[in-house]
Every structure is written in structure tokens, then in C-alpha cells.
C-alpha positions as CSV (number, residue, x, y, z in Angstrom):
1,X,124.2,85.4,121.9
2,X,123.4,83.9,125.3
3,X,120.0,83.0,126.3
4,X,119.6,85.7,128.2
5,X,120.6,88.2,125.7
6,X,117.9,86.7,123.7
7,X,115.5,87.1,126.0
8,X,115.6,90.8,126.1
9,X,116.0,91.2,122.6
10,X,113.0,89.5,122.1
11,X,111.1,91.1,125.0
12,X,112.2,94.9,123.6
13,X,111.2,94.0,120.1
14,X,107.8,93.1,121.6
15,X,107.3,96.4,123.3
16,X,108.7,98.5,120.7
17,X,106.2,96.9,118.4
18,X,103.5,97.4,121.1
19,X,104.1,100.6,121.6
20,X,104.0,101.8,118.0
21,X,100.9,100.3,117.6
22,X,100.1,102.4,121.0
23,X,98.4,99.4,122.7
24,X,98.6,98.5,126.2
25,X,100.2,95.4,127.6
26,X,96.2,94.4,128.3
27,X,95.0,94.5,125.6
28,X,97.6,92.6,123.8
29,X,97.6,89.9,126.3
30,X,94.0,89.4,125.2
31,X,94.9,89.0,121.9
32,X,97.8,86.5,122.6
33,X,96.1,84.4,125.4
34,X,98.2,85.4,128.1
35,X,97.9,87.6,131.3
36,X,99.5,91.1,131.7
37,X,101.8,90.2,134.0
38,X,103.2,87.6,131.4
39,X,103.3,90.5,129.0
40,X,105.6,92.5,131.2
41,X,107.9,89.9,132.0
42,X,108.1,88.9,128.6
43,X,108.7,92.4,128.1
44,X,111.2,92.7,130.3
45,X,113.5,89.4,129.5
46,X,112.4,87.6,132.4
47,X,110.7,84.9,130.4
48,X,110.8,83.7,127.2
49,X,108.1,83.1,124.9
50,X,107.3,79.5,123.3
51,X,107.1,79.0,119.2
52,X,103.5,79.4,119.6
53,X,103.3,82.5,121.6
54,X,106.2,84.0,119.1
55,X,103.8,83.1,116.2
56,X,101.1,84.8,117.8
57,X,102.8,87.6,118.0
58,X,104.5,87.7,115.0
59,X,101.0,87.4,112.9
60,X,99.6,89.9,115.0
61,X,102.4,93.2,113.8
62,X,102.1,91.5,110.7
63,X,106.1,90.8,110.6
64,X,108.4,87.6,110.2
65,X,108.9,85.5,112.9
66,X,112.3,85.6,112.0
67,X,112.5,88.8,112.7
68,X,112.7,88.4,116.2
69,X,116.0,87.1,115.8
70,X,117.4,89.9,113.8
């Protein structure tokens, strides 16, 4: 898997998680520290997220950080 690939495996595991949980890009931006717009691109594949953004996230669905790799 490229780096790429990652990218937007990561970034459709976010908003599949996000959207389960029915909450908007905004307000789970506030609860990770970042903007919306980082959200999307995140979202997206466009930019990857660091350790730390990954572990906020990760504690936030209540899931494995590993499991963004699956």
C-alpha cells in the first residue's frame, strides 16, 4: 500500500466512523483540535493525520488505533 492509498483508507475510515455516530465534520473538529476544512481533507485523502491526531481519534470511536490500518 502506497502512501496515497493510505491516505484514503484512513480518511474513509474517519468518515464512516463520523457518520455512524451522525456527527458533523464540526463538531468533531472541535473535539480533535482541528478546523473543518482539516476534517475534510483528512476525509478526503488529501492529508494525512499525525500519531497524535490518529490517537485522538481513535479514543474518541472508542476503537484501536490499529485499526486504521486494517
Amino acid at each position: 500500500m502506497g502512501i496515497g492509498e493510505l491516505k484514503e483508507s484512513i480518511g474513509e475510515k474517519i468518515r464512516t466512523l463520523r457518520s455512524q455516530k451522525g456527527l458533523s465534520q464540526e463538531k468533531l473538529a472541535e473535539y480533535v483540535n482541528l478546523s473543518r476544512e482539516h476534517i475534510s481533507c483528512i476525509e478526503r485523502g488529501k492529508y494525512l493525520p499525525s500519531i497524535e491526531t490518529l490517537l485522538n481519534f481513535a479514543k474518541y470511536f472508542e476503537i484501536s488505533i490499529k485499526d486504521f490500518f486494517d
